[in-house]
N, C-alpha and C positions, 0 to 999 in steps of 0.2 A: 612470440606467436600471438594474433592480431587477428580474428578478421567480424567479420558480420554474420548475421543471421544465415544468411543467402550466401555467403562464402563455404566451398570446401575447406577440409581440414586439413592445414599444409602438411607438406611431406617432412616424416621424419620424425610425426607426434607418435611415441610411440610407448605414453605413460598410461599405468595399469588402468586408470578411465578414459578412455579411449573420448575424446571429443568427438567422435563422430558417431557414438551413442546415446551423447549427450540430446535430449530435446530442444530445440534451439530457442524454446521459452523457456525463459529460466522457472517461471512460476509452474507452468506444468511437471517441468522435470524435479522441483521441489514436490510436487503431490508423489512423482512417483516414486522418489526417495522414503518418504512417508506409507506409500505402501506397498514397499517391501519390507521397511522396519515392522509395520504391523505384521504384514502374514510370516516374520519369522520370530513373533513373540513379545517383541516388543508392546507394553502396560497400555500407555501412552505417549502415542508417537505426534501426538497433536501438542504436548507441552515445551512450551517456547519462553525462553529468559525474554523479556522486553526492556528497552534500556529506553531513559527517558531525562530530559534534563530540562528544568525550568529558566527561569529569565534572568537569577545570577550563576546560572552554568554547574548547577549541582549535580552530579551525572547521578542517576536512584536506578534500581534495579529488582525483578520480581519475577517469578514464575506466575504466566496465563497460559488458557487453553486458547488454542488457534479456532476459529467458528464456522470459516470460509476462507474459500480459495480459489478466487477467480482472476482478476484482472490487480489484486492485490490481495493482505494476508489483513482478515478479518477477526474480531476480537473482541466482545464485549464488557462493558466495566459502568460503573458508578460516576457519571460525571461530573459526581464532587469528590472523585477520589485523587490522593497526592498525583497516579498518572494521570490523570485530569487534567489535574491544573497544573502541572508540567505541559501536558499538550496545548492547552489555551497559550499560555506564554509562549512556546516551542513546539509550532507543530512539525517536527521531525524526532524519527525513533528507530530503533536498530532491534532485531528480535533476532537469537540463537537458537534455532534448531540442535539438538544432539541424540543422536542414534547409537546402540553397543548393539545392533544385529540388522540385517544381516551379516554387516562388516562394521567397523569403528567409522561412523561418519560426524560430520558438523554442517550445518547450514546457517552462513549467516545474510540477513536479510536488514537493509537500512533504505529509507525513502522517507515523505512527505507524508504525512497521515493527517487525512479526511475525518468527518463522522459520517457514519452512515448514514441512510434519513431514516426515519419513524418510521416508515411502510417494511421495509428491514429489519429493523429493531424489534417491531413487534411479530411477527414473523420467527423470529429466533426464539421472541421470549415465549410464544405460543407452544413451542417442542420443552422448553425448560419441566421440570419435575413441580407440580403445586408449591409442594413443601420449599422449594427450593426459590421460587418465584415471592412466597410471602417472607420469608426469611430477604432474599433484595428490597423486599418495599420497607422493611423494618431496620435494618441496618444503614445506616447512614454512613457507605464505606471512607475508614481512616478518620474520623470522629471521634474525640476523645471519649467514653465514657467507665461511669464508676465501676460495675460491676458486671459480673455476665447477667445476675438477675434481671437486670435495669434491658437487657437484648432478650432475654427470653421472653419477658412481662411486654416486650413492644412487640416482638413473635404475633404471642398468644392476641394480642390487640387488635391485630389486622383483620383476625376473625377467621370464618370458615367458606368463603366463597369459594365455590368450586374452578373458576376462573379469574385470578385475583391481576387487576389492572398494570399495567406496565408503568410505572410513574415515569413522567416526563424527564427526572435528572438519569435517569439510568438508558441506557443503550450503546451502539457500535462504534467503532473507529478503523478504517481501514485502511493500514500501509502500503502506499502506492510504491514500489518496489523501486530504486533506482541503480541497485548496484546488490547482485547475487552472488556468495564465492559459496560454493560447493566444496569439501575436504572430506579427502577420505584417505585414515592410515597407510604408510606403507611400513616397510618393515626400513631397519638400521635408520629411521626418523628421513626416508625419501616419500613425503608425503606426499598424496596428489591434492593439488588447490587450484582451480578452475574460476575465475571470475567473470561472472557478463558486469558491464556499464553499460548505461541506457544511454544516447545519444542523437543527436537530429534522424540517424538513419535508423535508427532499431536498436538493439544490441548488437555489441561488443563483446565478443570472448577474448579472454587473456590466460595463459596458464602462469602460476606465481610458483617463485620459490620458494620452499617448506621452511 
């Protein structure tokens, strides 16, 4: 089963996620997976595994928080951090969604990752918590160093400005989407898996075998 955005949902789909509930943007219909995990409990429904692989193909992997969600899946980090420079060398990246409520779901999400620009960047970092803003200017994320003192003592160094500056290596990156599979449990392992592909014409839905 095959079709586009703008296509009906052929005759005969008749698996427990109905494609024709589906949002026919896959990015949209990933927020609304995301909130119904929140409104039925779920912590954080915004935490996403990121996979990332640098220039001799070392695939490295991490839990981030998602930051935005628009015309791609946003994320801010340390731009000298290992994913950093995994993305310098490799800018493509695959991030998993996983949801235990409302039902047992997965989203997984792989494309082209951008940075965002600085009018962005700062903007995000302006909502971020003080403590939490001087603590990024002091840590030089994935840096080796001796002790935790040696991080507290660079803390306390930043000082007490009540709006403490966004340094230029820190800011966003945003996964331009190119291939969305939606999964969600069934029972006796007849899972429902749902994929858009992005292609000249828009998206492509596919439904996969479990």
């Amino acid at each position: 089963m095959t079709q586009t955005c703008a296509d009906a949902a052929p005759v005969g789909d008749t698996g427990r996620v109905d494609v024709t509930d589906l949002d026919r943007d896959p990015v949209r219909q990933l927020a609304n997976w995301i909130a119904d995990a929140r409104a039925a409990g779920e912590l954080m429904p915004e935490a996403m595994c990121l996979a990332t692989s640098g220039a001799e193909g070392m695939p490295s992997a991490r839990f981030v928080l998602m930051r935005g969600l628009d015309d791609g899946v946003v994320f801010f980090t340390d731009y000298g951090s290992d994913k950093a420079r995994d993305l310098r060398d490799n800018p493509r990246a695959a991030a998993v969604f996983h949801f235990s409520a409302p039902v047992h779901r997965q989203v997984r999400v792989s494309g082209s990752v951008a940075k965002t620009g600085a009018e962005e960047s700062d903007r995000y970092w302006a909502t971020r918590p003080v403590a939490s803003r001087r603590s990024a200017i002091a840590s030089h994320q994935s840096s080796v160093i001796t002790t935790r003192r040696e991080l507290e003592a660079a803390v306390a160094a930043v000082g007490d400005a009540p709006e403490p500056v966004r340094p230029e290596r820190w800011g966003g990156y945003r996964i331009h989407p190119e291939v969305v599979e939606f999964w969600e449990e069934g029972q006796d392992r007849l899972h429902d898996r749902l994929r858009f592909r992005r292609d000249h014409e828009g998206w492509r839905l596919e439904r996969l075998s479990p």
